[in-house]
N, C-alpha and C positions, 0 to 999 in steps of 0.2 A: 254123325259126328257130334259128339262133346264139350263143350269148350269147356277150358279150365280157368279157376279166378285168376285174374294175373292184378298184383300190384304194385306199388309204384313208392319210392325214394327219392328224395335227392339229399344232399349230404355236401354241403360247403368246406375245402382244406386250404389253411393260409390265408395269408391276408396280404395286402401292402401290393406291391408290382406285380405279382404273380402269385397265380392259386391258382385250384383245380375244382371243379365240380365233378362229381361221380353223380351218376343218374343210375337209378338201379330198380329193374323190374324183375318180378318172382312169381311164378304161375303156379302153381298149384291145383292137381287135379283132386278129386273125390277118393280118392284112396292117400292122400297126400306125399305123393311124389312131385318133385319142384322141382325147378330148372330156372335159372339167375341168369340175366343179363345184364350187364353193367358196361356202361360209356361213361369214358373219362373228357373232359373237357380241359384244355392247359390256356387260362387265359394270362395272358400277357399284357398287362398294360403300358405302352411305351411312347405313348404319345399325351405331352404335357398340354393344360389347358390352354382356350384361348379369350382371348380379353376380348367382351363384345362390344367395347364404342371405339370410336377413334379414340387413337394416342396422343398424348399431349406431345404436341413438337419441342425441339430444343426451340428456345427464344433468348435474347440479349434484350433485360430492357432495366430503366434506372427504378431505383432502389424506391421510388414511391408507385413503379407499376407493375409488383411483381404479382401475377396472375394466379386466383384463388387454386385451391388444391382440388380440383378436378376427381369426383367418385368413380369409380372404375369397376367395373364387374367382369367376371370369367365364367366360363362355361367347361365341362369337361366330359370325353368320353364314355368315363369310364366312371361308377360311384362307389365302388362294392371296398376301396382301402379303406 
């Protein structure tokens, strides 16, 4: 048995909530006859980020204690929009 080169793709389509990745491999034997394999990938992104510290509560207080502006940070699933 022989093995043929076989190589390799990938190929990013779309942007924002949803896109595809196609992954695509091609073998090639010594006489150069091929044969293609391609997998589609449908990513979906639909899950918004989430804030990693505690949330500032609602508060009531007078007007000389109002509570400095708290830095907030978020994390998310998903990077690729």
């Amino acid at each position: 048995m022989v093995f043929a080169e076989v190589t390799y793709k990938e190929v990013n389509s779309g942007e924002g909530r949803s896109y595809e990745i196609y992954r695509i491999w091609t073998a090639e034997d010594e006489c150069g006859n091929t044969t293609v394999h391609k997998q589609t990938i449908v990513v979906n992104d639909n899950v918004g980020p989430t804030f990693v510290e505690d949330l500032p509560a609602d508060v009531a207080v007078s007007c000389d204690a109002i509570p400095v502006v708290p830095v907030l940070t978020a994390t998310d699933n998903c990077g690729l929009c």
